[in-house]
C-alpha positions as CSV (number, residue, x, y, z in Angstrom):
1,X,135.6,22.6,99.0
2,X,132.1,21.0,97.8
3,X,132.1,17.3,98.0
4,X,129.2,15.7,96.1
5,X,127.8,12.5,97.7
6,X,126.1,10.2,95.4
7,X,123.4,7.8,97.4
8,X,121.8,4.9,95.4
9,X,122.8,6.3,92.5
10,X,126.1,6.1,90.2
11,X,128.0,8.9,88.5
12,X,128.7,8.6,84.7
13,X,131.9,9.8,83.9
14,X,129.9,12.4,81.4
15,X,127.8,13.7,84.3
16,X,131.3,13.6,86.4
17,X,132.8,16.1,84.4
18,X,129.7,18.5,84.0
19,X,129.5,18.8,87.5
20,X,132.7,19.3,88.1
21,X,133.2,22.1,85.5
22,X,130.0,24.0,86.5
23,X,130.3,23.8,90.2
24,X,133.8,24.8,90.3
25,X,133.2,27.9,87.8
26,X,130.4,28.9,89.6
27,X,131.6,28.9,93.5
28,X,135.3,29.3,92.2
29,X,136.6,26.1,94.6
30,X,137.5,22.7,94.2
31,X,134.8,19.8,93.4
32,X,135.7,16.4,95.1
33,X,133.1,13.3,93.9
34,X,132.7,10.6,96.7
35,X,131.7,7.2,96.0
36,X,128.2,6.0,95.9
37,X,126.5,5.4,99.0
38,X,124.9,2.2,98.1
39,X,124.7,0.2,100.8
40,X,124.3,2.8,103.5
41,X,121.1,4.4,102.6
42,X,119.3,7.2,105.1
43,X,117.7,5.4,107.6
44,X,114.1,3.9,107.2
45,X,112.6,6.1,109.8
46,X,113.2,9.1,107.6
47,X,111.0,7.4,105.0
48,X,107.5,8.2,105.3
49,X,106.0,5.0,104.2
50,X,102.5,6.6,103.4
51,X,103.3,9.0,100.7
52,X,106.4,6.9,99.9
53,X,109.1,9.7,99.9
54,X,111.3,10.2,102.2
55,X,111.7,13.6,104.4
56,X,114.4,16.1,102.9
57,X,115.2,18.2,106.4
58,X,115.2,14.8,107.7
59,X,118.0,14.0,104.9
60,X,120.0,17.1,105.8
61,X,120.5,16.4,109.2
62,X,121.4,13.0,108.3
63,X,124.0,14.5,106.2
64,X,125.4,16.8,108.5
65,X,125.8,13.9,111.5
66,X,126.9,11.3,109.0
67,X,129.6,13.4,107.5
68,X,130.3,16.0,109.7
69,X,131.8,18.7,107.3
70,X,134.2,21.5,108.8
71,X,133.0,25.1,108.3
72,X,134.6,25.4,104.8
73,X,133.1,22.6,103.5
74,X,130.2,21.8,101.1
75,X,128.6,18.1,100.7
76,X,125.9,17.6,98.0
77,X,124.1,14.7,97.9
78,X,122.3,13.4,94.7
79,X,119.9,11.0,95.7
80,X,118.2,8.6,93.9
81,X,114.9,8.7,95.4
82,X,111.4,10.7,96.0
83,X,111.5,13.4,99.0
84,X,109.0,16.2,100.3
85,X,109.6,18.8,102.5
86,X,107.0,20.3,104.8
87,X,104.4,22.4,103.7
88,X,105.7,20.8,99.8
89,X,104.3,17.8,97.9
90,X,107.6,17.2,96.3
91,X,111.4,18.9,96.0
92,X,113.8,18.7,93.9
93,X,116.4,19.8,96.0
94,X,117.0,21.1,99.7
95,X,119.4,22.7,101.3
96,X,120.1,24.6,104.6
97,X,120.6,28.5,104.2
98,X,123.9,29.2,104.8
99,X,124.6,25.8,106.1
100,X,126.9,22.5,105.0
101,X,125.0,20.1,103.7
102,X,122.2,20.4,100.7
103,X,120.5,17.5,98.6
104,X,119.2,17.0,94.8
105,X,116.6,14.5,94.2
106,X,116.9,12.8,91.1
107,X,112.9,11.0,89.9
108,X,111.1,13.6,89.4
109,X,114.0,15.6,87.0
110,X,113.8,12.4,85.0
111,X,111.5,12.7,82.4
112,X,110.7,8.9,82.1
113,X,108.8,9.7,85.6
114,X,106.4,11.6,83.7
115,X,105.6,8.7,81.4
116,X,108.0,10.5,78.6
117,X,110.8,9.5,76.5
118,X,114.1,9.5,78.3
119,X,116.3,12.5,77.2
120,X,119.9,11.9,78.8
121,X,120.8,15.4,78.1
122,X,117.8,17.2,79.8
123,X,118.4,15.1,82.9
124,X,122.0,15.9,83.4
125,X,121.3,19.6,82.4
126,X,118.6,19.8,85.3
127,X,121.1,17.9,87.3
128,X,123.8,20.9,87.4
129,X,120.9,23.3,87.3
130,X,119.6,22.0,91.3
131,X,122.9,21.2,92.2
132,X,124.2,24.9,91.7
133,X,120.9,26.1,93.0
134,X,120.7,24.0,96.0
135,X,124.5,24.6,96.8
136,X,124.0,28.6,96.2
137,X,121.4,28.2,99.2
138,X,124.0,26.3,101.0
139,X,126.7,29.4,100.8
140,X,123.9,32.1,101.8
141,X,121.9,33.0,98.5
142,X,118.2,32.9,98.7
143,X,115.9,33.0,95.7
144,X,115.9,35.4,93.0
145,X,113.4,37.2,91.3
146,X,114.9,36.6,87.5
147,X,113.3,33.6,85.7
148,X,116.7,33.0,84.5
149,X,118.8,32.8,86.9
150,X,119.8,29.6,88.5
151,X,118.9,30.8,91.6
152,X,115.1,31.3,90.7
153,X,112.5,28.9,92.5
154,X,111.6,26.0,90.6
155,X,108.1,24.9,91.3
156,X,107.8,22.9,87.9
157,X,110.2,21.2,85.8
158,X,109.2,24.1,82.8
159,X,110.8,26.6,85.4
160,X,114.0,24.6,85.9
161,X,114.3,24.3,81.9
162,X,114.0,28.1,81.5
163,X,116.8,29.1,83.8
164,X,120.3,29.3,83.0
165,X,122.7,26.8,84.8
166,X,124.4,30.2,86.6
167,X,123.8,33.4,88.7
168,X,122.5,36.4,87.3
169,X,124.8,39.8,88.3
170,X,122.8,40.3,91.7
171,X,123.5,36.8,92.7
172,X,126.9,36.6,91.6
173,X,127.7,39.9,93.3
174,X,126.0,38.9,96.6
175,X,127.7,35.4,96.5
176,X,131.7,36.9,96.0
């Protein structure tokens, strides 16, 4: 079971559905959407306050103590807010290899953050795009070679626009 955790941010019923129709067909189990997390945000010591994002493994580890997720579960959370990893300036998503919890981080997929016109439909498709990707890191797939596959790393928003919103046949085979 995946259970997607929205924090600071709300769901449409649009995005609802796309999530739960490309998650499900892609890792072949049920998608369960929580309610936003609005008032109980990560804590502020996982916010560094200098480069005003707040620290992804950090995040995870919140995730993982906060929710505590048996071995066949999944959580995903889209969050509303800037994060970094180390070694990384920004991420769109995190997740731990193999593990329970992963993360999607919404600014920077938003193409208002670039100073651009906002394009509902890009967003959301970038949306599913990370959240597949982050949760195929989550049930053991590392990155892919093909540009096209969902799996491929995105260091720019032009890569996460190019791939497809599923696995390629190595990934899909390695995943079942």
């Amino acid at each position: 079971m995946i259970n997607i955790q929205p924090i600071s941010f709300q769901l449409t019923e649009d995005l609802t559905s796309l999530l739960e129709q490309h998650i499900s067909k892609q890792f072949d189990t049920s998608v369960i959407i929580a309610s936003p997390l609005n008032d109980n945000q990560p804590p502020l010591n996982l916010l560094d306050k200098s480069r005003r994002q707040w620290k992804s493994d950090k995040i995870l580890l919140w995730l993982l103590d906060k929710n505590k997720p048996g071995k066949d579960n999944k959580i995903l959370a889209i969050c509303d807010f800037d994060a970094y990893s180390y070694g990384l300036n920004f991420v769109f998503g995190q997740a731990q290899i193999d593990g329970r919890v992963s993360a999607i981080y919404l600014p920077r997929l938003r193409q208002e953050f670039y100073g651009l016109k906002l394009d509902t439909f890009l967003f959301y498709q970038r949306i599913v795009k990370e959240a597949i990707h982050e949760l195929g890191h989550a049930f053991g797939l590392k990155h892919c070679n093909n540009a096209m596959c969902v799996m491929h790393f995105s260091n720019s928003l032009p890569d996460t626009d190019i791939k497809q919103n599923s696995f390629c046949d190595v990934c899909r085979a390695r995943h079942l």
